[in-house]
C-alpha positions, 0 to 999 in steps of 0.5 A, a space after each residue: 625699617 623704623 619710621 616716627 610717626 606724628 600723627 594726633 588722633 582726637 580722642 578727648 570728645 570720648 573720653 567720657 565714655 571711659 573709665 578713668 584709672 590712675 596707674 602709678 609707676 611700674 604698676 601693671 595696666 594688664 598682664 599677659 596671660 590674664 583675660 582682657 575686656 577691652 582697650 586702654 587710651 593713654 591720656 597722660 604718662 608713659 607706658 612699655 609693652 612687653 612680653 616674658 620669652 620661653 627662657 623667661 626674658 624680658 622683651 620690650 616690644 613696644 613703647 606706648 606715649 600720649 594719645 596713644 590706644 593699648 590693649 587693643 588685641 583683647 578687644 575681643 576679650 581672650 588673653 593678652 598676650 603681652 603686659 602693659 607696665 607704667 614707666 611713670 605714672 599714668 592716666 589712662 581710660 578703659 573702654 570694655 567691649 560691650 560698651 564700646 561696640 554701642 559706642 560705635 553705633 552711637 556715635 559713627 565718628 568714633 568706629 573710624 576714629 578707632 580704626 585709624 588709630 589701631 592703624 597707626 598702632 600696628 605701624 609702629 608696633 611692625 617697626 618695634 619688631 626690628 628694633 633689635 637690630 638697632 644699634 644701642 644709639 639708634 634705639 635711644 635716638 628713636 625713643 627721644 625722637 617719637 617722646 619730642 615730636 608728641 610732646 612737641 618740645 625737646 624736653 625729655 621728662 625721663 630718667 637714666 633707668 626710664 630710657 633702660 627700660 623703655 630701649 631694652 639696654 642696660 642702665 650702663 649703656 644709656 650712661 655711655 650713650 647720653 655722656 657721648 652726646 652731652 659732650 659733643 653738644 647734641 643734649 644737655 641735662 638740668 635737674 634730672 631732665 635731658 634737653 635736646 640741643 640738636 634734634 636734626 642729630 636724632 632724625 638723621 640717626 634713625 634714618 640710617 636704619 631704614 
């Protein structure tokens, strides 16, 4: 089942508590295998999860947008078990365990403004386990879907290879993909940009997969 989630979870009053690190595209966050201190808070950009398999592919297993906490797994400072790359250059905030535990005893609000939002991450990341099921419409469908409803408007900032590396298709396939749509109206593209000129299209798309 995949369900898109509109949630908004008020991190920009703690913001200050973090360190503040500019990532650019297709650098790496943190990498699996490496010891974690912490969690990351996305505050601008575009961020994959992802994870090397036994035979050493590739999998995407999540896509981290906006507003978003990363990294949340090595808050108890073990090794991560997954790499967090930029799909486009990034903003994000860190925020160490040590400190972050005073944190919380300092300011209450923040351990329950934390633990919805891991919450709301564990969610989303039990649904990016069956989008391998997902036909190769519905997984760029979906991406678009949650990447409009966050930056609430139907402008879609991301290339041709962002969508191929953020779905987990070829390049090929999101051409073919993308082409079928512009052509029966459901988007538009201006200056490398994707327009979304039927959203209803993409909801209904990704309900079928429930």
């Amino acid at each position: 089942m995949v369900t898109v989630y509109e949630h908004v979870f008020h991190w920009e009053d703690y913001l200050k508590l973090g360190k503040r690190r500019f990532i650019r595209k297709k650098e790496h966050i943190y990498t699996q295998g490496t010891n974690g201190d912490g969690f990351y808070f996305l505050h601008k950009g575009l961020v994959k999860i992802v994870t090397v398999t036994a035979t050493e592919k590739e999998r995407v297993l999540n896509i981290v947008i906006p507003n978003q906490l990363l990294g949340v797994q090595s808050l108890d400072q073990k090794k991560h078990f997954t790499t967090a790359v930029a799909v486009k250059d990034s903003v994000v905030y860190h925020f160490s365990s040590e400190e972050f535990r005073d944190f919380m005893v300092q300011y209450p609000d923040l351990n329950q403004l934390f633990s919805k939002s891991v919450i709301h991450k564990m969610k989303i990341l039990l649904d990016r386990i069956n989008m391998n099921a997902l036909t190769s419409e519905q997984r760029v469908a979906l991406l678009l879907q949650n990447v409009c409803d966050e930056f609430k408007n139907y402008e879609i900032p991301l290339s041709q290879q962002d969508l191929s590396s953020c779905t987990g298709l070829t390049r090929i396939t999101v051409y073919k993909v993308l082409k079928e749509w512009k052509e029966k109206g459901i988007i538009d593209t201006d200056n490398k940009k994707y327009y979304i000129k039927k959203p209803d299209f993409l909801r209904n798309l990704v309900k079928q997969s429930y």
